[in-house]
TORGU-324850 format. One record per residue (C-alpha): x, z, y; residue in three letters. Coordinates in steps of 0.5 Angstrom, whole numbers, padded with zeros to 4 digits, always signed. Layout:
<recs>
XZYAla ...
</recs>
This chain:
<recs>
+0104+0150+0056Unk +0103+0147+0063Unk +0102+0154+0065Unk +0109+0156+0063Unk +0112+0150+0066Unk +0109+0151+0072Unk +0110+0158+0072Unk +0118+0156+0070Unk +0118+0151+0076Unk +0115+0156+0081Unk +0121+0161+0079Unk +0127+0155+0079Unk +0124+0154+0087Unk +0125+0161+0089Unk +0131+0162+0086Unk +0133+0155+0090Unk +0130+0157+0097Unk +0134+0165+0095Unk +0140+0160+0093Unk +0139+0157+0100Unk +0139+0162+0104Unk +0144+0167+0102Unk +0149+0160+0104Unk +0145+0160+0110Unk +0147+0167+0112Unk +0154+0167+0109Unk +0155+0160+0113Unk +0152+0163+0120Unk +0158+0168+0122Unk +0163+0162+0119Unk +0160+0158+0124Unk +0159+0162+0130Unk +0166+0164+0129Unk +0168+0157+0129Unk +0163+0156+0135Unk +0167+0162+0139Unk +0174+0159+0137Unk +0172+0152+0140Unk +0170+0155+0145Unk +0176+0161+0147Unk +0181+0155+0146Unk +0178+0150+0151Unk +0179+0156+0156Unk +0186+0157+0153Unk +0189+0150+0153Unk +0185+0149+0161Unk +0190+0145+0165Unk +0193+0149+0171Unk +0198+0155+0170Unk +0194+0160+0170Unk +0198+0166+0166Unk +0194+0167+0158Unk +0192+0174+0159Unk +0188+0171+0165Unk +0185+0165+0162Unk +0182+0171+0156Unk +0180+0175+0161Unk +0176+0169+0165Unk +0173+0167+0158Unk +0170+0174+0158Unk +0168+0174+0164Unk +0165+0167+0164Unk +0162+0170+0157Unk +0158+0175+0158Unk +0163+0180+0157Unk +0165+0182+0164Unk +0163+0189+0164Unk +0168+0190+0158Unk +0173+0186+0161Unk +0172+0191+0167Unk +0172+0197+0163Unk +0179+0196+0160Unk +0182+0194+0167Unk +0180+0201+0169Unk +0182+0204+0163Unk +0189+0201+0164Unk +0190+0202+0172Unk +0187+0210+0170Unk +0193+0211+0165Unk +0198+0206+0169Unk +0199+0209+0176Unk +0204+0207+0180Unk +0210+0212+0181Unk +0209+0217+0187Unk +0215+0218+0191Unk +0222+0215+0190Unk +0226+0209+0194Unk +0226+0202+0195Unk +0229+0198+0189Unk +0235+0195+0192Unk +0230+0188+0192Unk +0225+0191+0196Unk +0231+0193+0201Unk +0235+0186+0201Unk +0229+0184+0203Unk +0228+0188+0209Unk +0235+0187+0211Unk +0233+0179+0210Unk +0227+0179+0214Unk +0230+0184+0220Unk +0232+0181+0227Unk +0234+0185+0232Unk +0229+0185+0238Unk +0224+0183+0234Unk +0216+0184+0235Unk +0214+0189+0230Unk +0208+0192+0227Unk +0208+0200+0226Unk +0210+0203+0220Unk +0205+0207+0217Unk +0210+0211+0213Unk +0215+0215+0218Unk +0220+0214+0220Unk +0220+0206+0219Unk +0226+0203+0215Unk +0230+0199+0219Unk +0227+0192+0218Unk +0220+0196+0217Unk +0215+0191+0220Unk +0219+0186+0223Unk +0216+0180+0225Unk +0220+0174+0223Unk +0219+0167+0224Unk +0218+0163+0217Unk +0214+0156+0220Unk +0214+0153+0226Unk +0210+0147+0229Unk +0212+0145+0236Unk +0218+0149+0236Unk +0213+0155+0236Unk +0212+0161+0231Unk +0206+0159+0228Unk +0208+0164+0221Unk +0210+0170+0222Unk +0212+0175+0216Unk +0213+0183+0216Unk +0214+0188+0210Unk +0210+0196+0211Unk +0211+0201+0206Unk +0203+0202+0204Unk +0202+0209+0206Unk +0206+0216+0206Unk +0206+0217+0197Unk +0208+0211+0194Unk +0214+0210+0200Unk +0218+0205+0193Unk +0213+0199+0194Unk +0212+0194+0201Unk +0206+0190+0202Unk +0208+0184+0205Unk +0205+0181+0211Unk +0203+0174+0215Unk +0200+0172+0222Unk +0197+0165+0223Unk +0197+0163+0230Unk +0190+0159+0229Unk +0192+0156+0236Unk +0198+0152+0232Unk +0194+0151+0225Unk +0188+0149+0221Unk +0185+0151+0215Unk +0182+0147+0209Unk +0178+0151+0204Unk +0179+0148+0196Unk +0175+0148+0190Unk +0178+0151+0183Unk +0175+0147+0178Unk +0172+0152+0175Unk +0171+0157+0180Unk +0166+0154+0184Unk +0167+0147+0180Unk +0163+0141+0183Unk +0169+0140+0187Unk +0168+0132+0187Unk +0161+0134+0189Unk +0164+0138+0194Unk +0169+0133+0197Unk +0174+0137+0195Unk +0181+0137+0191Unk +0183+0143+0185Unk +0190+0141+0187Unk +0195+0139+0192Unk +0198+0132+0192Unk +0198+0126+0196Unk +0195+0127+0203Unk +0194+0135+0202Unk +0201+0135+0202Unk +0201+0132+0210Unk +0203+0138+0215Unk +0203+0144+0209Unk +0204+0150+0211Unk +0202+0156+0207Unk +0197+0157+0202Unk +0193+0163+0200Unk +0188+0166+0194Unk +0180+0166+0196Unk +0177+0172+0192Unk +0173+0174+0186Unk +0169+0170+0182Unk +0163+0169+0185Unk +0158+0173+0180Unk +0162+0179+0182Unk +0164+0178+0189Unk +0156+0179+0191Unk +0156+0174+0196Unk +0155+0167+0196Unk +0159+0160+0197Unk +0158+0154+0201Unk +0162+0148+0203Unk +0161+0141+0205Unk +0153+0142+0206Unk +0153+0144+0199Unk +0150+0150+0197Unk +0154+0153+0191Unk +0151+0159+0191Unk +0147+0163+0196Unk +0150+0166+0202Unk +0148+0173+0203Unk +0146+0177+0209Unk +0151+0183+0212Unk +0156+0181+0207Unk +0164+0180+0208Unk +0165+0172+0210Unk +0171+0167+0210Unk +0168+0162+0215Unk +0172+0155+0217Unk +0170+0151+0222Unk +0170+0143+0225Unk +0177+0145+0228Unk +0179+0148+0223Unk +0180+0155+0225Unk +0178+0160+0221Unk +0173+0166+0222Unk +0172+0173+0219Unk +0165+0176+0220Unk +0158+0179+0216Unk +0154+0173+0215Unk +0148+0173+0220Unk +0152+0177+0225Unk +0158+0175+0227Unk +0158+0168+0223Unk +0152+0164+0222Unk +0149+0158+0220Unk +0151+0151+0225Unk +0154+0145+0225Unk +0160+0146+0226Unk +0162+0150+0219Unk +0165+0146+0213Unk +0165+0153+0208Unk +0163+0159+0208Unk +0166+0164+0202Unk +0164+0171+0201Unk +0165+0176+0197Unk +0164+0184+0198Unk +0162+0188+0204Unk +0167+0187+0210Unk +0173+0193+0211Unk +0174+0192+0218Unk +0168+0190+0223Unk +0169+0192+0231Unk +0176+0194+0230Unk +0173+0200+0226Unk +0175+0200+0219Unk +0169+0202+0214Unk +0167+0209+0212Unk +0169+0212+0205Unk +0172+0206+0203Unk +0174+0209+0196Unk +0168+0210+0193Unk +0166+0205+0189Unk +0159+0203+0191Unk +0156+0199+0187Unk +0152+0194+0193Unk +0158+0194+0197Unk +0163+0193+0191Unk +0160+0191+0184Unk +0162+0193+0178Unk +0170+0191+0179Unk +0176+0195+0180Unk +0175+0201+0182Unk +0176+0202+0189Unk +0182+0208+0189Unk +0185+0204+0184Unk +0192+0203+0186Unk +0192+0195+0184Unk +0196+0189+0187Unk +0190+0187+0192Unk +0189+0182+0197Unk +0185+0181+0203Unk +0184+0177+0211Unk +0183+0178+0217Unk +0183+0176+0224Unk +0185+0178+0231Unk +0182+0180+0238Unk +0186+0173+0239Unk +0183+0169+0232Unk +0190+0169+0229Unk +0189+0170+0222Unk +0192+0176+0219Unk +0194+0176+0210Unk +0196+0181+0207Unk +0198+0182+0200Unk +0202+0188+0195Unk +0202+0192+0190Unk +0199+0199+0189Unk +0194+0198+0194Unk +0186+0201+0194Unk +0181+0199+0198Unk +0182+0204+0204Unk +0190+0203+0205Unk +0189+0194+0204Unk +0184+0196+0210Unk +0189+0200+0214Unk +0195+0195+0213Unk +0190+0190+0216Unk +0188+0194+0222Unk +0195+0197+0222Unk +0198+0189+0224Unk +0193+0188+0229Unk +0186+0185+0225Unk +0179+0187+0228Unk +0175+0185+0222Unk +0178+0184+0215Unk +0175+0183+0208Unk +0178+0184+0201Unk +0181+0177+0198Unk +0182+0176+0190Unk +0186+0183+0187Unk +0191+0183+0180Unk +0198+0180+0180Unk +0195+0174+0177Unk +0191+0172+0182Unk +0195+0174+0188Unk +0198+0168+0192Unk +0201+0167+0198Unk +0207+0162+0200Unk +0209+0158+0206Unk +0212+0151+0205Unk +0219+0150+0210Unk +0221+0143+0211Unk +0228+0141+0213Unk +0230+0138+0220Unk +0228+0131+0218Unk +0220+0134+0215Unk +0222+0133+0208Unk +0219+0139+0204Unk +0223+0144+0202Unk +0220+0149+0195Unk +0215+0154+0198Unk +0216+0161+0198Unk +0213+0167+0196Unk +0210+0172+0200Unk +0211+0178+0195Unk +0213+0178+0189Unk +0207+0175+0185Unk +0206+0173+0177Unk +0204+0166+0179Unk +0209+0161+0181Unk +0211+0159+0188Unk +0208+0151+0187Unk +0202+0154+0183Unk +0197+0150+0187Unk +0201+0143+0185Unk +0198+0143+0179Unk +0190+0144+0178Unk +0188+0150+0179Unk +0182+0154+0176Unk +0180+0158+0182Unk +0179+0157+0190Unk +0185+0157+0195Unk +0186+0155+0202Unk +0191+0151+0205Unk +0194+0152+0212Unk +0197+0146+0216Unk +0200+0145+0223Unk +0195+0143+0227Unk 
</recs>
């Protein structure tokens, strides 16, 4: 009799532990689900005013998913290209004749003939009673003459230049004696602020700032540097910018599009140790990138259906003897400049080129680096 009851209690146990694990198994996807939703709202409800479609592709990417993320971009840019021939919409051609003046210095138009207005450079900030910003607009190359790509020169003489941390790209901002938002002192002297470049895991460079290491600089490639005084440099690390005393933060990312005044070769192929698994390189796509003169004026440029090679020559094409790429995607585009009234009161930003994000996006706190330009 005590064999049969123990024989029972051995069978109830089985059946106990079958019973068990069965709910173990239903309940682990329930729970990784309720795990990833967590996780995906918290991205979602992020303070600053990074659009959704942006907020679910950075969760991707911070997740292991960035390959996944990248394929679909290049599958909507295969499919999605921009339109070949055509006109300037009446917008584009309003701000032409806006930003025409008569006289002006000007900056060849890489699509013949120029427009009239076409590469005029117009004063939009001045320090001292001196043009400090200056604006133009080129149609990017001869096929796509419908769109323009906007142009602004910084006169590093009149200027200086403050890199911010986002608070998820790099973060540590406290520790690095940063601000993730433009309030109080910030405000002081603004004149321009612009967007940095990719994610660090993808720009395949590294980041430094304040002293602090975020991640390591990498020899040869494309770096933003900004110095003690203030001025901004453009250069490949270990050649043209260095480690020294005097530099507060070096951001990288890619490999350099122009260096010695000569754009780089085969700027189309996307070479995976120039270029990472990103947006492929021919794609036309709003795209962003910084350079610097033989003066050390800085030089921004931004636009939609851009490639590498045609963002390299609107660089060199407004005077830039080394350039990098910056950020691509209209969402992460940016570049405004701050006009302020005769008594120095600040009047609301404005656009460079018609970007999704808005205009005072860097008041509010933002995920991402930016820089921020003052007068000197």
């Amino acid at each position: 009799m005590k064999w049969i009851q123990g024989r029972f209690s051995a069978v109830l146990q089985r059946i106990q532990k079958a019973s068990n694990l069965k709910r173990a198994l239903i309940g682990a996807p329930s729970l990784f689900i309720v795990v990833v939703l967590w996780s995906i709202s918290t991205s979602l409800l992020a303070p600053g005013t990074d659009p959704l479609s942006a907020r679910l592709a950075e969760w991707g990417r911070n997740h292991y998913l960035g390959y996944v993320v990248t394929s679909l971009e290049n599958l909507q840019y295969t499919f999605n290209k921009p339109k070949v021939g055509g006109t300037l919409d009446p917008n584009a051609s309003k701000l032409l004749a806006t930003n025409a003046i008569q006289n002006a210095k000007r900056i060849p138009s890489v699509v013949s003939p120029a427009l009239p207005g076409e590469g005029d450079l117009k004063s939009v900030f001045k320090v001292n009673g001196k043009p400090a910003i200056q604006v133009a607009f080129l149609r990017p190359d001869p096929e796509h003459p419908s769109y323009l790509a906007g142009i602004a020169i910084m006169q590093s003489s009149l200027l200086r230049f403050v890199q911010h941390a986002g608070f998820s790209e790099p973060g540590q901002v406290k520790k690095l004696k940063s601000t993730d938002i433009l309030a109080g002192s910030d405000l002081i002297g603004l004149a321009a602020t612009f967007n940095s470049a990719f994610k660090l895991k993808d720009s395949l460079g590294g980041y430094y700032q304040n002293g602090i290491m975020v991640k390591p600089l990498v020899s040869d490639k494309a770096t933003l540097a900004i110095y003690a005084d203030g001025h901004l440099d453009i250069g490949s690390w270990g050649k043209e910018i260095n480690m020294d005393s005097t530099l507060i933060s070096a951001r990288q990312n890619l490999s350099m599009l122009i260096d010695n005044g000569v754009i780089t070769a085969n700027l189309n192929q996307s070479v995976l140790k120039n270029w990472g698994f990103t947006v492929k390189n021919a794609h036309l796509v709003w795209r962003s990138g910084i350079g610097v003169d033989a003066n050390g004026n800085v030089i921004y440029v931004a636009g939609n259906s851009l490639s590498v090679q045609s963002l390299a020559n609107l660089l060199k094409t407004a005077g830039a003897v080394r350039a990098m790429e910056l950020d691509i995607n209209q969402q992460w585009i940016s570049y405004m400049w701050y006009p302020t009234t005769i008594t120095g009161a600040m009047k609301p930003p404005v656009k460079l080129v018609a970007f999704t994000r808005p205009a005072n996006r860097y008041f509010s706190q933002s995920s991402r680096d930016f820089f921020a330009v003052y007068s000197r």
